[in-house]
C-alpha positions as CSV (number, residue, x, y, z in Angstrom):
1,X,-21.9,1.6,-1.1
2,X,-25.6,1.7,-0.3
3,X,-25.0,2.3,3.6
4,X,-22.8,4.6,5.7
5,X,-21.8,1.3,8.0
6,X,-20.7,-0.3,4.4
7,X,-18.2,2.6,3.6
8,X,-16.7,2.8,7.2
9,X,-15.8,-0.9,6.4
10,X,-14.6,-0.1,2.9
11,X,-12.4,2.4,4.3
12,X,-11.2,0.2,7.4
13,X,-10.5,-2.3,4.5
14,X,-8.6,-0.1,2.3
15,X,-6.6,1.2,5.1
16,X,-5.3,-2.9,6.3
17,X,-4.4,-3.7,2.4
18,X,-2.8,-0.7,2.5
19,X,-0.4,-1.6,6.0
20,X,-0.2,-5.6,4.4
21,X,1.3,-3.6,0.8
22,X,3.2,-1.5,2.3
23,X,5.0,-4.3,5.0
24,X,5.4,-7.2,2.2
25,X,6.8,-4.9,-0.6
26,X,9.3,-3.0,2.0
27,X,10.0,-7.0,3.4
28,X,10.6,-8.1,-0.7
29,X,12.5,-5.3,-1.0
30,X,14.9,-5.6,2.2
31,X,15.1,-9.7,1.1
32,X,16.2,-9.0,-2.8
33,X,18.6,-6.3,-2.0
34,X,20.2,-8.9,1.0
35,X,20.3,-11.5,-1.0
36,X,20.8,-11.2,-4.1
37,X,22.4,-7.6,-4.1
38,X,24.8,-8.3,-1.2
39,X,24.6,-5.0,0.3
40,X,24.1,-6.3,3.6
41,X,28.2,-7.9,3.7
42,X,29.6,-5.1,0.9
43,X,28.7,-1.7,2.4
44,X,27.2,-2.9,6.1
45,X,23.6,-2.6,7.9
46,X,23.2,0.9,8.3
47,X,23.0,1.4,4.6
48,X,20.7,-1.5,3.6
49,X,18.6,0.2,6.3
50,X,18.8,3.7,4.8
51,X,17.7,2.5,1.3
52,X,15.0,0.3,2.8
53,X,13.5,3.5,4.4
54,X,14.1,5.1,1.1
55,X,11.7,2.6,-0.3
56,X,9.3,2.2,2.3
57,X,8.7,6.2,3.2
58,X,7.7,6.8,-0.6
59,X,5.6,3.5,-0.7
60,X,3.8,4.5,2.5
61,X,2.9,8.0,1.3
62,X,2.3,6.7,-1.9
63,X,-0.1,4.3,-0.6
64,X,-1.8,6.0,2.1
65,X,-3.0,9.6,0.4
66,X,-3.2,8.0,-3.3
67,X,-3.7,4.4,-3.1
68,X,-6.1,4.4,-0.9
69,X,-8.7,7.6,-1.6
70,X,-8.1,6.3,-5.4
71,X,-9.2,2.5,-4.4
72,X,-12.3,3.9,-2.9
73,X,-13.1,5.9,-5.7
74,X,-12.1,3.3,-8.6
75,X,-14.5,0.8,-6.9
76,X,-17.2,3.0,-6.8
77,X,-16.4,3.9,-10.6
78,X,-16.3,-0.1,-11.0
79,X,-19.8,-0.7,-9.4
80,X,-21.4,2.3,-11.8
81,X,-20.0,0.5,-14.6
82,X,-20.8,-2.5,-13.7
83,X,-24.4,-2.0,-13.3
84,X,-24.5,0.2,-16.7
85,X,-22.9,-2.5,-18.9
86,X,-23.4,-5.5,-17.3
87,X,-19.8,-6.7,-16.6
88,X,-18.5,-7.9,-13.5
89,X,-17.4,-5.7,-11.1
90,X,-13.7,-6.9,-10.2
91,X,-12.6,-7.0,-13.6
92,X,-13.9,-2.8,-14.2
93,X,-12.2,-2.3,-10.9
94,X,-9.0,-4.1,-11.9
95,X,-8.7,-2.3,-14.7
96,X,-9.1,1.5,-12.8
97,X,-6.5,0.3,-10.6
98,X,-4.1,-0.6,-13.6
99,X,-4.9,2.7,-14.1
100,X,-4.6,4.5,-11.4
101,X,-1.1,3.0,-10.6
102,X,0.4,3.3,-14.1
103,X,-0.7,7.5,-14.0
104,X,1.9,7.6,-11.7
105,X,4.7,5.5,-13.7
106,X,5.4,2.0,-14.8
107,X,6.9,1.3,-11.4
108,X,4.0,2.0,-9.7
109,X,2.1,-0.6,-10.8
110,X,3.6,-3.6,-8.3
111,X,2.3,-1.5,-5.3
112,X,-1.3,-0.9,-7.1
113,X,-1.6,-4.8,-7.9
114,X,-0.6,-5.7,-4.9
115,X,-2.7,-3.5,-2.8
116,X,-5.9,-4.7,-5.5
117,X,-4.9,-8.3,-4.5
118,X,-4.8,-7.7,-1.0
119,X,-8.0,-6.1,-0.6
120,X,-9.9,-8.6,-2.6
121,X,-8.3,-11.0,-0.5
122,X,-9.9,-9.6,2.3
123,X,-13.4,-8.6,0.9
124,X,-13.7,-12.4,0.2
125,X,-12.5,-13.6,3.8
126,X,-11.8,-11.0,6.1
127,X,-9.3,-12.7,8.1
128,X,-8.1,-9.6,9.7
129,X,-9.8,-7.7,12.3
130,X,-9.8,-4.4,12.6
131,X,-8.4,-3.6,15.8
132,X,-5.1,-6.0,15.0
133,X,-5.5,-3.5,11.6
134,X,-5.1,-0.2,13.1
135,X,-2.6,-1.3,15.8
136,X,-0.4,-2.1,12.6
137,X,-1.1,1.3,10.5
138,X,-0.4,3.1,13.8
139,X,2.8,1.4,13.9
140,X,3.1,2.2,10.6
141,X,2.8,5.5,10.9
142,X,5.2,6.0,14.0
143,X,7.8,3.8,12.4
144,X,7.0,6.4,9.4
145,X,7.6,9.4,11.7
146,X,10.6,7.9,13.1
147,X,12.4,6.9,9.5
148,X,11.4,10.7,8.6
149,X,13.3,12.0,11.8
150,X,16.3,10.0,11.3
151,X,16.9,10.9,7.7
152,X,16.4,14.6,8.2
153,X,18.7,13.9,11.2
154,X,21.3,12.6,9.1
155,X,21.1,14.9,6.3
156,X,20.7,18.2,8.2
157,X,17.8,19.0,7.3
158,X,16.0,19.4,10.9
């Protein structure tokens, strides 16, 4: 990251693989419990919903305060490494974010691939601008504050 202009993209980046993670996995998620689970006809909407936000509230904490700041700093680790040893840079960075995913449990590691996917998927053809970016992590993060209401609503814990 040689410029200042270079890490404010980095960052915008990070942040839209971040919102694309966290909206596919929670969408895969809501899809293989409705389908192949049933819950939808068994125990009715209102409770696919509440485990859906189970999921997606822990993903999108998850991915926001430790996916992301560990991203940045894994592909700065990568591009040291790189230039020390001579590898290439995406597999070093592939690796920390194996890493970095599986320190928090085996589980973990479909949200860090995903997200490491994502982003290179951007780097190469950013497809996305950033404004149509941070309308969608705002979203995210009202829908968040919403989901968070509700269940404190409906446990009691307001």
């Amino acid at each position: 990251m040689g410029s200042k202009a270079a890490f404010i993209e980095n960052i915008k980046r990070k942040i839209i693989a971040g919102s694309f993670t966290i909206i596919l996995l929670s969408s895969i998620y809501f899809i293989i419990s409705t389908v192949l689970i049933d819950a939808t006809l068994s125990s009715g909407l209102a409770e696919l919903q509440e485990d859906t936000a189970y999921i997606y509230i822990p993903l999108f904490y998850a991915v926001f305060f430790y996916g992301v700041p560990v991203s940045l700093i894994s592909d700065s680790l990568a591009k040291s490494i790189a230039i020390t040893t001579s590898q290439k840079e995406i597999y070093m960075t592939a690796i920390l974010h194996l890493l970095a995913g599986s320190i928090v449990g085996l589980g973990s590691l479909i949200p860090a691939v995903t997200f490491f996917v994502i982003d290179r998927l951007l780097m190469r053809k950013p497809l996305i601008q950033f404004r149509f970016g941070a309308i969608m992590f705002i979203s995210l993060c009202v829908m968040t504050y919403l989901i968070d209401v509700s269940i404190k609503d409906v446990f009691g814990l307001s």
